[in-house]
C-alpha positions in Angstrom: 31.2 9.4 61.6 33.4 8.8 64.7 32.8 9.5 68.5 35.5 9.7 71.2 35.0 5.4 71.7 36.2 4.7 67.7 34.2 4.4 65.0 30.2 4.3 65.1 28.8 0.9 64.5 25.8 -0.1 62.2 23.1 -2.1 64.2 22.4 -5.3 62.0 19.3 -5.1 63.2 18.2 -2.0 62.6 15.2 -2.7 59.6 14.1 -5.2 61.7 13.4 -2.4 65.1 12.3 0.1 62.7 9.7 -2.6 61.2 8.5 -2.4 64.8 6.4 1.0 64.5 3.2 0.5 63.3 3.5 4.2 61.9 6.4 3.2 59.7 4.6 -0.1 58.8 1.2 1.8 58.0 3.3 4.6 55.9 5.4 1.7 54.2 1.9 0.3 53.5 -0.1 3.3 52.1 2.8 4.3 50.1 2.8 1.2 47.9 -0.9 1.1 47.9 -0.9 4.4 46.2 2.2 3.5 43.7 0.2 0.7 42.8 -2.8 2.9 42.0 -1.0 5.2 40.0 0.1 2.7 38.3 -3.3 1.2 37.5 -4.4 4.9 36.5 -1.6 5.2 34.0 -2.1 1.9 32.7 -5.5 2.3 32.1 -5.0 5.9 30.3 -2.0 4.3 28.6 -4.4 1.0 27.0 -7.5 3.8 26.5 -5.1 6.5 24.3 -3.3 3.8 22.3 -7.2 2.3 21.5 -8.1 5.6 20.8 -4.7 6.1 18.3 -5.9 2.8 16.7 -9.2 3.8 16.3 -7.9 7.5 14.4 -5.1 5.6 12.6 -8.3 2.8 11.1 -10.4 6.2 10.4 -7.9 8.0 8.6 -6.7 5.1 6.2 -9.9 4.1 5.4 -10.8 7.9 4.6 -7.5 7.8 2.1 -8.9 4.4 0.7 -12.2 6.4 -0.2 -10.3 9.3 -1.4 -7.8 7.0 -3.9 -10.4 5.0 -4.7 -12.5 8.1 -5.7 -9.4 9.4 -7.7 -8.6 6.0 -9.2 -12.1 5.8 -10.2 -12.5 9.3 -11.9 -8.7 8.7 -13.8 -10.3 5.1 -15.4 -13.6 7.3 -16.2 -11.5 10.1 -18.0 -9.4 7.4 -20.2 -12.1 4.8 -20.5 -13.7 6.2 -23.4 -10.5 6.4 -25.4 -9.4 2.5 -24.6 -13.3 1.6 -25.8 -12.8 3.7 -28.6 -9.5 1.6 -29.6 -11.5 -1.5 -28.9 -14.1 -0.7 -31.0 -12.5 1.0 -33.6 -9.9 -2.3 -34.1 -13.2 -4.7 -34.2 -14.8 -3.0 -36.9 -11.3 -2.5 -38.7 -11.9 1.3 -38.9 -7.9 0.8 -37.5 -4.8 -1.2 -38.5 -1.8 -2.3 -36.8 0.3 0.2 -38.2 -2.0 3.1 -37.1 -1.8 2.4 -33.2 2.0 3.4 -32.7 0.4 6.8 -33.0 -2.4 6.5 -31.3 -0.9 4.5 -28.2 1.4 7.8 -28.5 -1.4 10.6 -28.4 -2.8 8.6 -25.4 0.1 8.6 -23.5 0.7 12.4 -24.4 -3.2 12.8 -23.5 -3.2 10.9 -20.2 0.1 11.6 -18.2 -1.2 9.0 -15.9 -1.1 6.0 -18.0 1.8 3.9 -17.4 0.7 2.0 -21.1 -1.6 1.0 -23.9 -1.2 -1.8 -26.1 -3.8 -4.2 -27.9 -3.5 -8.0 -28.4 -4.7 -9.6 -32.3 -5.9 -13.2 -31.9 -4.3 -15.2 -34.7 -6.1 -17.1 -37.3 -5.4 -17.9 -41.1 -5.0 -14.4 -42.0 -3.7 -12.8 -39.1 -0.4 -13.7 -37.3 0.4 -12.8 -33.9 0.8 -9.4 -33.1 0.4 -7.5 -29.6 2.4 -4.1 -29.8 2.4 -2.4 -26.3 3.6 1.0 -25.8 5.5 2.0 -22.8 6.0 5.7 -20.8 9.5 5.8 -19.7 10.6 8.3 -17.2 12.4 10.7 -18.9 12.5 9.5 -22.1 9.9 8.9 -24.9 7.8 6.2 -24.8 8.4 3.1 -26.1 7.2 0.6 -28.3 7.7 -3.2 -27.9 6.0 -6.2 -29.4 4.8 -8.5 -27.0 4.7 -11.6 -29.7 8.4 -11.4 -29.8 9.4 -11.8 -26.6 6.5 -14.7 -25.4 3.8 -16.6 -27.1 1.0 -14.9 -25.5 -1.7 -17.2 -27.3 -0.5 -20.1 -25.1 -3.1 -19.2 -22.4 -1.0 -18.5 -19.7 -1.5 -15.3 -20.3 -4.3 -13.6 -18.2 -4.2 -10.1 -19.7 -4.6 -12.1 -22.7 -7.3 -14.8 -22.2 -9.5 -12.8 -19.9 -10.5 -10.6 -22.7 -11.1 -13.7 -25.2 -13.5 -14.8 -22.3 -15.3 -12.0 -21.1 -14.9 -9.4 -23.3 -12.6 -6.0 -23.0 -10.9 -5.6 -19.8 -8.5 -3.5 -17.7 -5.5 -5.4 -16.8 -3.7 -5.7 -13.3 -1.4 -2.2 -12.8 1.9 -3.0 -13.6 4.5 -1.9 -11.3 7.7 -1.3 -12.7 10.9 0.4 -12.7 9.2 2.8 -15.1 6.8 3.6 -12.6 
């Protein structure tokens, strides 16, 4: 802005005069008072919805815990009876070897939810190793390997192996694979 002397001047000291009115000063004053309040409101609803977002977030995976565990548990009760059935069935010889190809194949036709079945013969003097396990693979028919060729499972290192030797029948850790 000019005037008919030149160019208006800037007073250097103007925040200095206009700190002089207590009305400014008390405005200046109330104004951050109140930013700092809302501040402390919104940071207070901020810390009390993200608790709350926790909180729902814990409740809902636990309720989907429940609900797989549920649906894990009624799976295993549906195909327990068939793996006990094998068990049994290969104690009292009322099975052979060469039978359970076809039976690990009706199982997985049965149970679309197995991944696979196999069963493990402890050697001795008239038995050799043998541990055929039968495998679903997507999109193709399942398929039979023999564990005994690819490791020596009676070497104890083998937990699917020994803990059944120990304590009787037992579910093995799922496998997840490729297959899966």
């Amino acid at each position: 802005m000019t005037t008919d002397q030149g160019p208006e001047t800037i007073d250097p000291n103007i925040g200095s005069k206009i700190w002089r009115h207590p009305a400014l000063r008390i405005a200046f004053l109330a104004g951050s008072v109140l930013a700092a309040v809302v501040f402390g409101v919104l940071l207070i609803q901020f810390l009390d919805l993200e608790k709350q977002a926790t909180i729902a977030v814990r409740e809902d995976g636990s309720e989907y815990s429940r609900r797989s565990a549920h649906f894990i548990q009624s799976q295993l009760q549906q195909i327990m009876p068939l793996v006990q059935g094998v068990a049994d069935d290969l104690e009292r010889g009322a099975i052979d070897g060469e039978n359970l190809p076809q039976l690990f194949e009706s199982a997985l036709e049965k149970f679309p939810r197995l991944f696979g079945i196999g069963a493990a013969y402890e050697p001795s003097e008239e038995v050799k190793p043998f541990a055929p396990f039968m495998v679903r693979r997507k999109g193709q028919s399942p398929y039979l390997f023999q564990i005994e060729q690819e490791l020596d499972y009676t070497a104890f290192r083998e937990q699917w192996y020994l803990e059944p030797l120990l304590n009787g029948a037992a579910w093995s850790e799922p496998y997840v694979g490729k297959g899966q």
